[in-house]
C-alpha positions, 0 to 999 in steps of 0.5 A: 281799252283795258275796261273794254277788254275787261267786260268783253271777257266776261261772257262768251258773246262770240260763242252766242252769236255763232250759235243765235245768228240767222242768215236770211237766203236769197230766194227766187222770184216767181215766173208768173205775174201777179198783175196785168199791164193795166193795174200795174201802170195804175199802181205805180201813178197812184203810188207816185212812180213815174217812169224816170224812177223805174228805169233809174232805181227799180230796173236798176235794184232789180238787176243788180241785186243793191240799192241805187246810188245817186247824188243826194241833191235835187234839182226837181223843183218843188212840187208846188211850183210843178205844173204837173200833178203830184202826189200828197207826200211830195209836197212835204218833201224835207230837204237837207244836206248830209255833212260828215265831219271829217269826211268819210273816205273809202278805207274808213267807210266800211268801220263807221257806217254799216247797212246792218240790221238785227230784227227781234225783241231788244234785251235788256242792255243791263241783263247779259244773257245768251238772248 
């Protein structure tokens, strides 16, 4: 703690990110359609989207503002056994399981894991200056 506090102190970091940050607004949607009924039922089977999707995820990002949760599993059988038609990437589907050790509970959560993002050019870790 002691060699942490010590480079801490060395620079006025929280004076820099108080005056560098950028909060990105929420912005209005337009009231118009860009697209017809047509292209848009067109668009989403090319790009793989069926209605179990749309109702599950879109309609449910776009109503509340998050990113849907659900179970990470998936009991969809692999497409190569599929007797319906698939699209490229489902066929390349990785599967895998996610473990944290020890297991992440809601009061530690939000200290370990973030959905935090910078966006711009990345410094020199070993250069310290206001950028």
């Amino acid at each position: 703690i002691a060699i942490k506090s010590e480079i801490a102190s060395r620079h006025p970091y929280g004076e820099w990110m108080a005056k560098n940050r950028k909060d990105v607004t929420k912005m209005d949607a337009e009231a118009d359609r860009v697209y017809d009924n047509a292209t848009t039922t067109f668009a989403q089977g090319t790009f793989g989207w069926s209605l179990e999707d749309i109702g599950m995820q879109i309609q449910d990002m776009a109503g509340s503002g998050k990113e849907t949760t659900y179970s990470m599993g998936d009991d969809a059988p692999q497409a190569v056994f599929s007797e319906r038609p698939h699209v490229l990437y489902n066929y390349f589907k990785q599967r895998f399981a996610q473990v944290t050790n020890p297991p992440i509970d809601p009061l530690r959560e939000g200290v370990v894991m973030s959905l935090a993002m910078t966006l711009g050019k990345k410094e020199s870790i070993y250069k310290v200056s206001e950028k």
